[in-house]
C-alpha positions as CSV (number, residue, x, y, z in Angstrom):
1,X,111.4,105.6,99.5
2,X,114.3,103.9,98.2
3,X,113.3,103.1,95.0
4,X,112.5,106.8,94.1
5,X,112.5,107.7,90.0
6,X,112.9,110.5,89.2
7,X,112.1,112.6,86.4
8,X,112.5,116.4,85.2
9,X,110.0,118.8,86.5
10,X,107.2,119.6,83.9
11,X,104.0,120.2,85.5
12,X,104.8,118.8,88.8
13,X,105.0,121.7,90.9
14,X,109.1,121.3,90.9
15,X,108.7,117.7,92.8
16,X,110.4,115.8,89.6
17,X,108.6,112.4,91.0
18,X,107.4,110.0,88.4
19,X,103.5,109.4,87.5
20,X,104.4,105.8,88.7
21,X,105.8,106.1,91.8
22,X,103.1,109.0,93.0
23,X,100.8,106.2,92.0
24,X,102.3,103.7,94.3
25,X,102.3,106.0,97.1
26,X,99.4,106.6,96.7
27,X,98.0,102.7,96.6
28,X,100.3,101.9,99.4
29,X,98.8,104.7,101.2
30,X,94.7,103.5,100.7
31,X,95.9,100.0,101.4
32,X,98.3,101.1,104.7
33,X,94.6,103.6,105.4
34,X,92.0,100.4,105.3
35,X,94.3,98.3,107.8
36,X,94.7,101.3,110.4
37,X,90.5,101.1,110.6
38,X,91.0,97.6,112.0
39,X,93.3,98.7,115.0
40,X,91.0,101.9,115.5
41,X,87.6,99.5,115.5
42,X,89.3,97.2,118.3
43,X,90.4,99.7,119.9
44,X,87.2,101.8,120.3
45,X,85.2,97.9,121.4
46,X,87.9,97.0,123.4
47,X,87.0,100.9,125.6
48,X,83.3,101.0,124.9
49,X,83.5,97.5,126.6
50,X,85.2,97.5,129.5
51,X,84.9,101.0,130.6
52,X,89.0,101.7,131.1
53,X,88.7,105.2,129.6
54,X,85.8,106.4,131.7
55,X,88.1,107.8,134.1
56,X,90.1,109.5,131.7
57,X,87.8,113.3,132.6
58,X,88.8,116.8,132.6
59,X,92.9,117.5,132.2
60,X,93.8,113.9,133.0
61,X,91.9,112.7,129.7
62,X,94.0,115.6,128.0
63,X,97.0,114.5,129.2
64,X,96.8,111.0,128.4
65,X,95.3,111.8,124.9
66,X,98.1,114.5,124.3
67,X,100.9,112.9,125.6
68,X,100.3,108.9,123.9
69,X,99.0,110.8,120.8
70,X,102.4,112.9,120.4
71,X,104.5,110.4,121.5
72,X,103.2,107.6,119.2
73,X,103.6,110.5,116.0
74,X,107.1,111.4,117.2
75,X,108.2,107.7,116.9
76,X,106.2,107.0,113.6
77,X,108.3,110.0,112.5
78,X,111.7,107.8,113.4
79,X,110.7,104.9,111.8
80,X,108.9,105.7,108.7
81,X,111.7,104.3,106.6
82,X,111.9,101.4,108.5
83,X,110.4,97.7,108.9
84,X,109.2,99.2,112.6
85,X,107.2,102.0,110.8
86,X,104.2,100.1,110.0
87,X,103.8,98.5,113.7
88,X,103.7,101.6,115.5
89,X,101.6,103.2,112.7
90,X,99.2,100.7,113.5
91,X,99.7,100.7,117.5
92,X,98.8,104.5,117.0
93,X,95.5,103.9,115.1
94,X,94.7,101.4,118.1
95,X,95.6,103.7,120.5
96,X,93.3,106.4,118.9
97,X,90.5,103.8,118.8
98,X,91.2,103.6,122.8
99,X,91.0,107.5,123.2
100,X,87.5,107.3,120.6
101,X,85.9,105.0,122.8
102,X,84.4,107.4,125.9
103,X,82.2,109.2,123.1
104,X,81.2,106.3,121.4
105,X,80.2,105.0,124.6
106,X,78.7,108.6,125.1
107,X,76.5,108.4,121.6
108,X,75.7,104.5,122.3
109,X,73.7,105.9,125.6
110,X,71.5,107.4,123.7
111,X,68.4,105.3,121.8
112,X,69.4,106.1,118.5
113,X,73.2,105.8,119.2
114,X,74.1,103.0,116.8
115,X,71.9,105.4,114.4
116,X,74.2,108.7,114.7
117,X,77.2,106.2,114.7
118,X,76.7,104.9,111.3
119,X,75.7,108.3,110.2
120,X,78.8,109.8,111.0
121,X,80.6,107.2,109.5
122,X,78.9,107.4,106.5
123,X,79.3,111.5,106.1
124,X,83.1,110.6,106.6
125,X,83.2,108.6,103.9
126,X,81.2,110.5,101.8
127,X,84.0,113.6,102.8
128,X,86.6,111.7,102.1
129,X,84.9,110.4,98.6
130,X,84.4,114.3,97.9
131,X,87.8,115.4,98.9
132,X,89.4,112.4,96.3
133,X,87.5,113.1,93.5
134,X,88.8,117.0,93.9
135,X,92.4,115.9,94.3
136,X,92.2,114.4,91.0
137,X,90.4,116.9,88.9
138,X,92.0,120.2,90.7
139,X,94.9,121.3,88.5
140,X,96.7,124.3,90.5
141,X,99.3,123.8,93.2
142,X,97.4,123.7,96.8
143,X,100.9,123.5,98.8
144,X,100.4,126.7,100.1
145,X,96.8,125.7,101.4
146,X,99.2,124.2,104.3
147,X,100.5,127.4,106.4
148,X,96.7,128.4,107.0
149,X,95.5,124.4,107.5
150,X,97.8,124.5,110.2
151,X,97.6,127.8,112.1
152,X,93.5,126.7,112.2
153,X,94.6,123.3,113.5
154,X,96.3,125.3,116.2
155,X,93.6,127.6,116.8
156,X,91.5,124.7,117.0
157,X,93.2,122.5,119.7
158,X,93.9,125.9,122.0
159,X,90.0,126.2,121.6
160,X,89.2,122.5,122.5
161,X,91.6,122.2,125.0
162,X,89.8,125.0,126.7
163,X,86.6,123.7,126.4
164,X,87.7,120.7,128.0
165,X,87.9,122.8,131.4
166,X,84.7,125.1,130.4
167,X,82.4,122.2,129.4
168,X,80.6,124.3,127.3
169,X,78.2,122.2,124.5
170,X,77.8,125.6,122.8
171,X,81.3,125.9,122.2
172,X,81.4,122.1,121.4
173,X,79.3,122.5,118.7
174,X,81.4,125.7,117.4
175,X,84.8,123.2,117.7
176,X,83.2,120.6,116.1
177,X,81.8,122.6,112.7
178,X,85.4,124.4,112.4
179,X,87.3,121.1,112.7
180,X,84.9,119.2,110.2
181,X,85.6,122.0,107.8
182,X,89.3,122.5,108.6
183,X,90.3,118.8,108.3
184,X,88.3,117.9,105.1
185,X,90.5,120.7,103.6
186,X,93.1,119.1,105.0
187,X,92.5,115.5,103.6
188,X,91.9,117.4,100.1
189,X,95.5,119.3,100.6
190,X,97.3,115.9,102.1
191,X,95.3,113.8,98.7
192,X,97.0,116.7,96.2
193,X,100.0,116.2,97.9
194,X,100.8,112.6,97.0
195,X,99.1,113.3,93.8
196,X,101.6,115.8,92.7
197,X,104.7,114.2,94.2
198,X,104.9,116.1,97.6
199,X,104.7,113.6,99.9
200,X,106.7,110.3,98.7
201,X,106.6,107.9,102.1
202,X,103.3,106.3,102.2
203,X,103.6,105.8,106.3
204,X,103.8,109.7,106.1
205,X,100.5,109.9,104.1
206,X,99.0,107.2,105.7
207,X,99.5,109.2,109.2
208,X,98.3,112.5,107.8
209,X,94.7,111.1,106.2
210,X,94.4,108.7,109.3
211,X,94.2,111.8,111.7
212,X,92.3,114.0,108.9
213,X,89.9,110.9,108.9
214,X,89.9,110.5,112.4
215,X,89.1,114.4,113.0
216,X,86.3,114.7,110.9
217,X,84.2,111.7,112.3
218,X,84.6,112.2,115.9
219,X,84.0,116.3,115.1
220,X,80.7,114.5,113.3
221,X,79.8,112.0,115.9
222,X,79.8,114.8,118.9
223,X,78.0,116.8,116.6
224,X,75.3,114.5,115.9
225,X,75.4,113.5,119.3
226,X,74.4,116.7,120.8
227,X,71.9,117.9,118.0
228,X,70.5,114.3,117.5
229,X,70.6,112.3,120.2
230,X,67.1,110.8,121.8
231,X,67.4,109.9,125.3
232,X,65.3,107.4,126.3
């Protein structure tokens, strides 16, 4: 940002960013994070309701997801400094919402659908609420926490892009446990990072929370899904 002050490095890990202006990254960030639900939420009624990503199956579905989901995070990469960033940051939250929608429609076939929905959505929160509260009271320096994040995140799509062609609700089940553990690290690591001064555009940290977010409640809701849900 712009408007940057900067200060000596003390205890800031060698960032030199000001208290203040980690602070209003930070609320620009949770207020930029509450308006990308609303996108998401439309966007996962607007599937659920008329069907259009039921044909989305196998490596087509991967594609899509892939390709939109890529493309959307290159160009929110272009114009994070920009009056454009914000738009497209949104248009990617309502395109996730979009891609969300074929297993919320999954889980809502079940009885207790609605049940396993809110569930998930409160265990998120209740992460994320965890993972805050750590970034605040953990002193060290948790940068290098991001090499090995992202290898597993790697490791992790190779695994669930397989299982996309095995089908395999055994390995499902595996993917979804690693990725709930792997991206609530990861919203702990990205939380320390604005904390401390690493991360200074909010659009950035707004992106990287958003997917962390994102991963941990759909990894929840297929979870609960297969362990929970009551077919009728």
């Amino acid at each position: 940002m712009n408007d940057r002050i900067t200060t000596l490095p003390s205890a800031d890990y060698g960032y030199g960013i000001s208290q203040e202006q980690r602070h209003k990254v930070l609320r620009n960030t949770y207020w930029l994070l509450a308006l990308s639900l609303l996108p998401t939420v439309l966007g996962a009624w607007l599937g659920v309701a008329t069907g259009i990503t039921q044909a989305l199956r196998g490596g087509v579905g991967l594609i899509v997801f892939l390709g939109g989901a890529f493309g959307f995070m290159f160009a929110i990469e272009k114009t994070k400094n920009s009056a454009a960033g914000v738009p497209v940051l949104l248009g990617f939250t309502f395109f996730m919402g979009l891609m969300l929608s074929r297993l919320i429609g999954m889980v809502l076939g079940f009885k207790n659908g609605t049940d396993l929905i809110m569930t998930a959505f409160a265990g998120t929160a209740g992460v994320f609420f965890v993972m805050a509260s750590l970034a605040t009271v953990i002193k060290r320096d948790l940068s290098g926490m991001g090499k090995w994040l992202f290898v597993g995140a790697m490791v992790l799509m190779v695994g669930s892009i397989i299982n996309v062609f095995v089908g395999s609700s055994a390995g499902m089940m595996a993917i979804s446990v690693a990725a709930i553990g792997i991206f609530s690290a990861y919203m702990l690591y990205d939380l320390k990072q604005i904390l401390d001064g690493g991360e200074t555009n909010y659009i950035s940290a707004t992106l990287a929370l958003y997917l962390d977010i994102f991963n941990v409640f759909q990894s929840l809701l297929a979870l609960l899904g297969i362990m929970g849900g009551e077919r009728d």
